[in-house]
C-alpha positions as CSV (number, residue, x, y, z in Angstrom):
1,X,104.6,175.0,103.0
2,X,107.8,173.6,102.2
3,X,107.8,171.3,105.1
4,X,104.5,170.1,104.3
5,X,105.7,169.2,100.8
6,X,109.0,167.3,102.2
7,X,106.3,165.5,104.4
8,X,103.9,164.8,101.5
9,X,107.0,163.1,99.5
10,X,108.8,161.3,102.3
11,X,105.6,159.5,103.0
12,X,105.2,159.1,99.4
13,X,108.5,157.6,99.3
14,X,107.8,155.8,102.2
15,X,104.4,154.0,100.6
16,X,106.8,153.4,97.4
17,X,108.9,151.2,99.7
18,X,105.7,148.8,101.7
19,X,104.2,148.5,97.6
20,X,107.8,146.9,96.6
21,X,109.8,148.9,94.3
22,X,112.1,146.8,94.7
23,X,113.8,143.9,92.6
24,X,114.6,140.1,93.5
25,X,117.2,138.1,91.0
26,X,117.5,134.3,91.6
27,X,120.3,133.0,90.6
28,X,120.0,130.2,89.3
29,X,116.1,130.9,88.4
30,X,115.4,127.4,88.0
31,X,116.6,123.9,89.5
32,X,115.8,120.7,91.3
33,X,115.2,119.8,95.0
34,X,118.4,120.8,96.6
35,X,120.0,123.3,94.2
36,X,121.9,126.0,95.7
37,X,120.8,129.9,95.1
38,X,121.8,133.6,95.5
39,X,119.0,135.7,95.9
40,X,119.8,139.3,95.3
41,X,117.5,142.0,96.0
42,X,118.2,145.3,94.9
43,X,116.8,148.9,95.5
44,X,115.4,148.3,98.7
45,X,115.6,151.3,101.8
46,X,118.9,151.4,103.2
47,X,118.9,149.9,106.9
48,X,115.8,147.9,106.2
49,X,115.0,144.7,108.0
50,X,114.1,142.2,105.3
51,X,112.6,138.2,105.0
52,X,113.2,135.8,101.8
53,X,110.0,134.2,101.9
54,X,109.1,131.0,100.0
55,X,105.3,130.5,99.1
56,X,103.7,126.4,99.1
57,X,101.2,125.1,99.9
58,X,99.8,122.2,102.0
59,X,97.9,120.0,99.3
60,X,95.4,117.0,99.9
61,X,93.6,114.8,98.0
62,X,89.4,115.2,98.2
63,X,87.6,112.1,98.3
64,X,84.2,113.4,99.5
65,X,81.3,110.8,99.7
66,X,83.6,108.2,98.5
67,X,84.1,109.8,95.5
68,X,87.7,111.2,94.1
69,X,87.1,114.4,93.5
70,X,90.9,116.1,93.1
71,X,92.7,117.8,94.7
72,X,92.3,120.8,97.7
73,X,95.5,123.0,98.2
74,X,96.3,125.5,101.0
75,X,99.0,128.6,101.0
76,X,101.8,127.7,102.9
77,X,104.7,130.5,103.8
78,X,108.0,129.6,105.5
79,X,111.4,131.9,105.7
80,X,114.2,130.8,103.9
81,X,116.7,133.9,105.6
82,X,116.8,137.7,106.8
83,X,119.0,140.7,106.1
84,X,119.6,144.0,106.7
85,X,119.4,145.9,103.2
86,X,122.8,147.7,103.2
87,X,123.8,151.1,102.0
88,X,123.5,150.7,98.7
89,X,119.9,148.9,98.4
90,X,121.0,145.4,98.2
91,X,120.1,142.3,100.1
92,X,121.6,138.8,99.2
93,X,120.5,135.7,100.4
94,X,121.7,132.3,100.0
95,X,119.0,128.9,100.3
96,X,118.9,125.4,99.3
97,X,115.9,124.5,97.3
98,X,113.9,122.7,99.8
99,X,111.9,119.7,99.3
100,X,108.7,120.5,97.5
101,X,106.2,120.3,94.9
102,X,107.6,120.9,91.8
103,X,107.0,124.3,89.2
104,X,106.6,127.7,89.8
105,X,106.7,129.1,93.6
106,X,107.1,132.6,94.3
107,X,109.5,134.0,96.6
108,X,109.1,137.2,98.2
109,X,111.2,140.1,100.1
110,X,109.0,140.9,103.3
111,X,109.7,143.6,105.8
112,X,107.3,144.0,108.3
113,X,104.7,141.8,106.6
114,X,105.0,144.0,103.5
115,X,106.0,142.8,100.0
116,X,109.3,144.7,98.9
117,X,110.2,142.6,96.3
118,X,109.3,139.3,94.2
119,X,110.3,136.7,91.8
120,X,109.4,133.3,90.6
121,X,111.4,130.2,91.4
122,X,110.8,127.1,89.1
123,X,111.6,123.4,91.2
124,X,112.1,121.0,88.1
125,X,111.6,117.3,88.6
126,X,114.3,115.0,88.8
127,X,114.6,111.0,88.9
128,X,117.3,108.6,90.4
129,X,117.1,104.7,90.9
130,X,118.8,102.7,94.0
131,X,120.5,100.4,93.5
132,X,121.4,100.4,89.5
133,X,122.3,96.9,89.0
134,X,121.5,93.9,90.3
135,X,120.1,90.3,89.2
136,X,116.5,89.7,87.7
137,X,113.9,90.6,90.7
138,X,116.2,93.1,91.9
139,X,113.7,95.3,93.8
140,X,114.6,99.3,92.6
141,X,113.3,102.0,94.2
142,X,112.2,104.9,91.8
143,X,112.5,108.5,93.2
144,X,110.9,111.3,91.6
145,X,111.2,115.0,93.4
146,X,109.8,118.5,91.8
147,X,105.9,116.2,91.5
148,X,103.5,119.3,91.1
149,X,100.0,119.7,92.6
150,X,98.3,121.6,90.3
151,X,96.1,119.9,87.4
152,X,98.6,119.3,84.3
153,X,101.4,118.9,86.8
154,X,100.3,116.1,89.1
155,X,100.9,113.2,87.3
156,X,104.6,111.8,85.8
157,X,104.1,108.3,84.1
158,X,106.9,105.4,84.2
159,X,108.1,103.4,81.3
160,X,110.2,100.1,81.6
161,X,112.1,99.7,77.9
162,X,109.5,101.3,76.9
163,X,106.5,99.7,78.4
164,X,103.8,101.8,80.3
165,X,104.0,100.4,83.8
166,X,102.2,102.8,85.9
167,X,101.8,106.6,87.0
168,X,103.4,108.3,90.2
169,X,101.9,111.2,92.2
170,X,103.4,113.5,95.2
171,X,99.9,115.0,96.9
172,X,100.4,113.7,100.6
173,X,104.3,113.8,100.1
174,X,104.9,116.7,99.7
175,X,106.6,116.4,95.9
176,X,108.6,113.3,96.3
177,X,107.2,110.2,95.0
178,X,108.9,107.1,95.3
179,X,108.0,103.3,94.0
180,X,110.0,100.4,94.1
181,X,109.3,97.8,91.4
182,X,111.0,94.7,90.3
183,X,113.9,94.4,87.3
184,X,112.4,92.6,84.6
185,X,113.9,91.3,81.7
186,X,117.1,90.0,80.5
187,X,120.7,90.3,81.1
188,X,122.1,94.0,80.5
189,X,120.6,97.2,80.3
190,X,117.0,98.5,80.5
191,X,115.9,102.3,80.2
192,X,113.6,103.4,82.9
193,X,112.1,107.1,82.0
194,X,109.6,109.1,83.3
195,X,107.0,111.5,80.9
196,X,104.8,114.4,82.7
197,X,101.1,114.2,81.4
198,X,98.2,114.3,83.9
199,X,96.0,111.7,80.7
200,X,95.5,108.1,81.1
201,X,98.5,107.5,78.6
202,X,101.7,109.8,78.7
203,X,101.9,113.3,76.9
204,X,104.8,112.3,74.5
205,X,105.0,115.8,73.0
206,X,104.3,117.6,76.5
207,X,106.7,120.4,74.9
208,X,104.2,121.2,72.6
209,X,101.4,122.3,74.6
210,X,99.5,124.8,76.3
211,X,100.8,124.2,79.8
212,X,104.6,123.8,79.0
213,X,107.3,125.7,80.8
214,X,110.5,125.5,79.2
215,X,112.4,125.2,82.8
216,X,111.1,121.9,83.4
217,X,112.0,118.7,81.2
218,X,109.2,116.4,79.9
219,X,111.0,113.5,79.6
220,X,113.3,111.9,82.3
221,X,115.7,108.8,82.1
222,X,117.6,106.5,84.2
223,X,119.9,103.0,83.5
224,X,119.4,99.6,85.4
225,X,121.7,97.2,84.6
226,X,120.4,93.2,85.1
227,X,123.5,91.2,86.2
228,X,123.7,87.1,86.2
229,X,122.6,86.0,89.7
230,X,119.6,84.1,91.4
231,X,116.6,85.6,90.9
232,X,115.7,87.9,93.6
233,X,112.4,86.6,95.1
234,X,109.7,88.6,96.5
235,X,108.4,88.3,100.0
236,X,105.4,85.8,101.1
237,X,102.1,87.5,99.6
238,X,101.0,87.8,103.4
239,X,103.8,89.8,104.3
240,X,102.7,92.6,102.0
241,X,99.2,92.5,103.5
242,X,98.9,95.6,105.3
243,X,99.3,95.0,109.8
244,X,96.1,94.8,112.2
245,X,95.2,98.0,113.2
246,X,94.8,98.0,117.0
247,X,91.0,98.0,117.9
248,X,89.5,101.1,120.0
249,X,86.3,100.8,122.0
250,X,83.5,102.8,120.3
251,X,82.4,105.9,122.1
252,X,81.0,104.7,125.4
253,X,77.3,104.1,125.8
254,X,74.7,103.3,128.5
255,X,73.9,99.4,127.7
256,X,75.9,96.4,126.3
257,X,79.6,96.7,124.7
258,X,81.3,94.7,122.0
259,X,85.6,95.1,122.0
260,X,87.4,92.8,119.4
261,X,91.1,92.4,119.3
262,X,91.8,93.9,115.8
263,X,90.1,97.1,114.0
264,X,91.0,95.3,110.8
265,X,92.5,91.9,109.6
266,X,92.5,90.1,106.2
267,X,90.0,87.8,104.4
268,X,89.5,84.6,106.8
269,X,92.1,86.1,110.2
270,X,90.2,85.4,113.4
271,X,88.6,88.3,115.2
272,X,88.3,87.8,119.0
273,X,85.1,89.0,119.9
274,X,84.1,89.8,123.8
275,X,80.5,91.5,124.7
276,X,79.5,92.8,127.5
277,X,76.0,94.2,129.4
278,X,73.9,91.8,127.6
279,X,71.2,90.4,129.4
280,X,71.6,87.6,131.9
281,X,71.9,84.0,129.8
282,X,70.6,85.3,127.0
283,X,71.3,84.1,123.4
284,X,73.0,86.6,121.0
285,X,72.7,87.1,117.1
286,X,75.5,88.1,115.7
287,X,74.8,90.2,112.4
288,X,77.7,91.7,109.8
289,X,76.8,94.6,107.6
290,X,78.0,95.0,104.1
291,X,76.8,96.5,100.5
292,X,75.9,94.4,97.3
293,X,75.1,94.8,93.9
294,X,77.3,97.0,91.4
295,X,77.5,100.5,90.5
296,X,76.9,99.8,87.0
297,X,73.3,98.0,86.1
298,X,71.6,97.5,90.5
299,X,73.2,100.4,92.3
300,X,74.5,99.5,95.6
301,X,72.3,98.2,98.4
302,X,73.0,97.5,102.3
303,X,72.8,94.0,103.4
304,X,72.9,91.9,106.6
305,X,75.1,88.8,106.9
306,X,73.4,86.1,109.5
307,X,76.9,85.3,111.8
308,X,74.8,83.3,114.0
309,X,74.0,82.9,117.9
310,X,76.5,82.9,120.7
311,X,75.4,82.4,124.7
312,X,75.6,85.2,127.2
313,X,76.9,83.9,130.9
314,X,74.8,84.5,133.8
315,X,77.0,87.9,134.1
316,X,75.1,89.0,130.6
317,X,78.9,88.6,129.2
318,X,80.1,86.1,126.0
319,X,83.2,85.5,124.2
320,X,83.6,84.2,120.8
321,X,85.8,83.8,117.8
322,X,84.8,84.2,114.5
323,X,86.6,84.3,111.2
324,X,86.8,87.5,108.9
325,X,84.1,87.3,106.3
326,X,84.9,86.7,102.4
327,X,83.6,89.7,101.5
328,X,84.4,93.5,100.4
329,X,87.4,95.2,101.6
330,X,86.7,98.2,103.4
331,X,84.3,99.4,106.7
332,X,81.8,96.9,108.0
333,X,80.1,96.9,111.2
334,X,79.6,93.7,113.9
335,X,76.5,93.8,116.1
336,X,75.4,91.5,118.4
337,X,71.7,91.9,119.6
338,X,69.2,90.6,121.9
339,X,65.7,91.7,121.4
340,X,65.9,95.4,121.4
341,X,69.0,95.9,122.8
342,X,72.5,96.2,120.6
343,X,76.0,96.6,120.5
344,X,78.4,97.4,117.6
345,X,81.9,97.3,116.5
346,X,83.6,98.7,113.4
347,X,86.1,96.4,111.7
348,X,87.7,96.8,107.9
349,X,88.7,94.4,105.8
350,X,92.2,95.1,104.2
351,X,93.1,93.1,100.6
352,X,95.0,90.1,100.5
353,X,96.3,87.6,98.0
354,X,94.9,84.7,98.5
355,X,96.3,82.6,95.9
356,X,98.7,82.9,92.9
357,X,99.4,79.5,90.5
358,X,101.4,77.4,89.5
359,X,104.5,78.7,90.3
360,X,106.2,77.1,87.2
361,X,104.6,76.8,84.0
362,X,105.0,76.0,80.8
363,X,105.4,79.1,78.1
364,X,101.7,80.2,77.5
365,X,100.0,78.3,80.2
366,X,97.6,79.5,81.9
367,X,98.0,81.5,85.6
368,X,95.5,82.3,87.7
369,X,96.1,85.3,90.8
370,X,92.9,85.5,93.0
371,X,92.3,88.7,95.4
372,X,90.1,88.8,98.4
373,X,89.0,92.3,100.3
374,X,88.8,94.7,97.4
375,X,86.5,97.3,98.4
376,X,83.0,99.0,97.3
377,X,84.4,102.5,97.0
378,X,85.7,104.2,93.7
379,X,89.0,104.6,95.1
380,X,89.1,100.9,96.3
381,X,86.7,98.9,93.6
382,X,89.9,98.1,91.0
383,X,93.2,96.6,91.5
384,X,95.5,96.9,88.2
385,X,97.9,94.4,87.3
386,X,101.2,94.6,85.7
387,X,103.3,91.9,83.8
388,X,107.4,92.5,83.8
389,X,106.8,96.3,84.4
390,X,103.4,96.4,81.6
391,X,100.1,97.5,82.7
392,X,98.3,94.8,81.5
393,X,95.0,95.8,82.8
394,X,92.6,96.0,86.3
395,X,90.0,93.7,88.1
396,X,87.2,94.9,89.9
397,X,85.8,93.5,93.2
398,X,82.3,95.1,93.6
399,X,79.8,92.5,91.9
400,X,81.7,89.4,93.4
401,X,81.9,90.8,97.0
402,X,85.6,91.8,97.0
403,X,86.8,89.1,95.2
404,X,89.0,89.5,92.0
405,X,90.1,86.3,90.4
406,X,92.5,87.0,86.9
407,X,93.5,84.8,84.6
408,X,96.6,85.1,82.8
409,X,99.0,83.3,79.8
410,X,102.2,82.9,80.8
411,X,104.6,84.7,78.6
412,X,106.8,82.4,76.2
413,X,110.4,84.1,77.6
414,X,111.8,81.4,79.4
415,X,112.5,82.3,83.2
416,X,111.7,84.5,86.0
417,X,108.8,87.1,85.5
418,X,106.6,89.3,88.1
419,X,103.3,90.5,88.6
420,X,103.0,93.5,90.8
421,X,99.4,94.4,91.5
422,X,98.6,98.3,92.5
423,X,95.6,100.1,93.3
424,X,94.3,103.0,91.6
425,X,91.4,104.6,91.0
426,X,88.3,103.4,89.1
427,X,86.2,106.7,88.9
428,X,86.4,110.1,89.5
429,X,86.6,113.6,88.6
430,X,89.0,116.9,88.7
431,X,86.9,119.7,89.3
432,X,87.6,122.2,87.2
433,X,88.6,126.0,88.6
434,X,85.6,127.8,89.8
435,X,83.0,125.2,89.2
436,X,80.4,123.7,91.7
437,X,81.2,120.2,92.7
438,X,79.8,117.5,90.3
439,X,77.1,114.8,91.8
440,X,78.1,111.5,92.6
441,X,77.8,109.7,89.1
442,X,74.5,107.2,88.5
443,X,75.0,103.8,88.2
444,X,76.7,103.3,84.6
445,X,77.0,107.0,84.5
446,X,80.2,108.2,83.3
447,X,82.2,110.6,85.9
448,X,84.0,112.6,83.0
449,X,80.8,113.6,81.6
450,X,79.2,115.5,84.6
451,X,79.6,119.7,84.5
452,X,82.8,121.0,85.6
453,X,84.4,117.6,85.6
454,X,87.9,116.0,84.1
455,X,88.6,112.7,84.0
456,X,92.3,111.8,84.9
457,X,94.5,109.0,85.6
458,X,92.1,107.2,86.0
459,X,92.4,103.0,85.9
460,X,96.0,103.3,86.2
461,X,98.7,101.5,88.7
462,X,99.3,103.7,91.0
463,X,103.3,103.3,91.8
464,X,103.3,104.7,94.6
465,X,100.5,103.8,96.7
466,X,101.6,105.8,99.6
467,X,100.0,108.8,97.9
468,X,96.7,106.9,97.3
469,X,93.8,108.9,97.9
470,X,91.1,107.7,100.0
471,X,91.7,104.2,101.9
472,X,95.4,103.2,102.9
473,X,95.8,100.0,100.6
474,X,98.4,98.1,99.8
475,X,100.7,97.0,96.4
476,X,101.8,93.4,95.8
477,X,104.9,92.0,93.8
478,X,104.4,87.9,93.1
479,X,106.9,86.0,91.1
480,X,106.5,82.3,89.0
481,X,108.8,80.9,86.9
482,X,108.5,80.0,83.0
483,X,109.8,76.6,82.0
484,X,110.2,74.3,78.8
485,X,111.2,71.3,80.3
């Protein structure tokens, strides 16, 4: 009986340790991306084989149907160390914060896939600049670390001296953001700060609400000072274009073939064009496919784009060069087709700027920046503009077939000034914990409004454009000079 008993409490003992009686102390609790910490773990079974696990997660941005729709996360795990617990219950470990999204992760003693132990590290963001002086135009590049995924902790909005320039996110980074934008302004020092707030505008009294955790700040600073010099001018506006994606053959099909020499190009680049397994001599009508209308009063519609003929050789075979439409940025198809028979090609149209002028004006005169290639989708209908580090506002592309022309005054500060141009996102929704996904809004229907949805960010500069959900797009920095004379 008495053995039975001593059996009956070892294994009760034994269940005690897999549940986790034990203790985990971080020290510190709390920190940025590469902090150093002593994790101590304390009543633990003498002899025991222990992990220090850190919990992430893998997160992505959904854009389903061309629609934004938030963001999907999935658990991550990864072992910071192991120990053997000594005699007296204890096992310390020692880690460096690793890069990550920022807030609350918990970290867990494992042994043997059991949870001994647990405790709650908080990453708080942090922000540096490079380089921190320089002459007007100097381009500085803006790090953020500790970006969360979650909801209220996605979003940390950038102010030049003050202005609202734009909002940076970390999704597809894993919790780093980074944006480089211009120095504006004049000689000496200009205040660069970042405020967390997943609204259009920032939070300013973030430590008030609901969602705040004391461990991480709400407000974030950094110096730049603007020395004399030559402005610092930025590159050509075709430089900043994105490259020509390399073009691969569709899937491989009985009958004709069409191969161009780039899967995507700008506004007006040539696209080499080469068919194949036409019919012998035949003439062939090249069609391009496309949307118009608007999502706000027609809906959006298909339509065909005439390209013209172009003859086949006796060995059914043609080659032809054609330029890239002025139309939406985005997926369009090429076919070429004889009768009943047809061959197609997928090609995109990537944004480009197309003309920005004069380059020296007179204070309050006017300036006029013209975009080609902005797309149909609502993570690609809008480019936003900013004015010496000021969101001044966005242009869409849809009802003029990707093109955005803004006009602008010139400001009355004699010199140097800049225009970055960002994309963003014009509509869209966060879906709200445990609610179905929304339908895709009506024309003139407003996202925020359908069940389960929030809107967010929305029609903001995206800073860091890398993160962009949805298409790869790309930012532009222009430059023109303000003169009284």
């Amino acid at each position: 009986m008495k053995r039975a008993v001593l059996l009956a409490m070892a294994a009760l003992v034994g269940m005690a340790w897999a549940q986790g009686t034990g203790r985990l102390a971080l020290e510190p609790s709390s920190g940025t991306v590469g902090t150093s910490v002593v994790a101590t773990a304390t009543g633990l079974e003498p002899g025991l084989e222990v992990e220090l696990v850190w919990m992430s997660v893998e997160a992505t941005w959904d854009v389903s149907a061309e629609t934004f729709r938030g963001i999907t996360a999935t658990d991550t795990r990864s072992v910071l160390g192991t120990a053997t617990v000594g005699d007296d219950g204890q096992a310390t470990f020692e880690f460096t914060v690793p890069e990550d999204y920022g807030y609350v992760h918990n970290v867990f003693v494992e042994a043997g896939g059991e949870q001994v132990a647990r405790q709650g590290f908080t990453i708080a963001p942090s922000i540096s600049i490079s380089p921190t002086s320089g002459p007007v135009g100097t381009p500085i590049t803006v790090t953020v670390t500790g970006v969360g995924f979650r909801f209220w902790q996605l979003a940390w909005h950038l102010l030049y001296d003050g202005a609202h320039t734009g909002w940076l996110s970390a999704i597809t980074t894993n919790g780093t953001a980074t944006a480089v934008i211009p120095a504006t302004g004049a000689e000496g020092f200009h205040t660069l700060q970042i405020l967390s707030g997943t609204h259009p505008v920032p939070y300013l009294n973030q430590q008030q609400a609901p969602t705040y955790i004391p461990q991480v700040p709400t407000v974030l600073g950094a110096l730049f000072e603007i020395t004399a010099g030559a402005a610092v001018m930025p590159a050509d506006p075709d430089e900043q274009s994105l490259p020509r994606a390399p073009f691969g053959a569709e899937t491989a099909t009985a009958g004709p073939t069409l191969e161009l020499d780039y899967a995507s190009g700008t506004v007006g680049s040539d696209i080499a064009v080469r068919g194949t397994g036409f019919p012998a001599s035949s003439t062939v009508a090249l069609t391009w496919t496309t949307t118009r209308g608007n999502d706000i009063i027609s809906g959006l519609v298909p339509f065909n784009i005439d390209l013209g003929s172009v003859d086949a050789g006796a060995d059914g075979s043609f080659q032809t060069v054609i330029a890239t439409p002025d139309d939406l940025g985005g997926d369009h198809t090429l076919e070429a087709t004889v009768g009943d028979v047809k061959a197609v090609a997928t090609y995109t149209i990537t944004p480009s700027v197309m003309a920005v002028g004069p380059a020296v004006v007179a204070p309050g005169e006017d300036i006029t920046i013209t975009v080609k290639g902005v797309g149909w989708s609502d993570t690609a209908n809008i480019y936003t503009f900013v004015l010496d580090n000021g969101y001044i506002g966005y242009g869409c592309g849809v009802n003029s077939q990707g093109d955005v022309t803004v006009n602008l005054k010139a400001p009355g500060q004699v010199g140097t000034h800049y225009i970055q141009i960002y994309p963003s996102i014009y509509r869209g929704v966060i879906i709200a914990p445990g609610a179905p996904p929304p339908p895709r809004p009506e024309p003139g229907q407003d996202a925020s409004l359908l069940p389960g949805a929030n809107a967010t960010f929305l029609q903001l500069p995206m800073l860091n454009h890398i993160d962009h959900p949805g298409e790869e797009l790309p930012a532009f920095t222009l430059s023109f000079e303000v003169r009284t004379d």
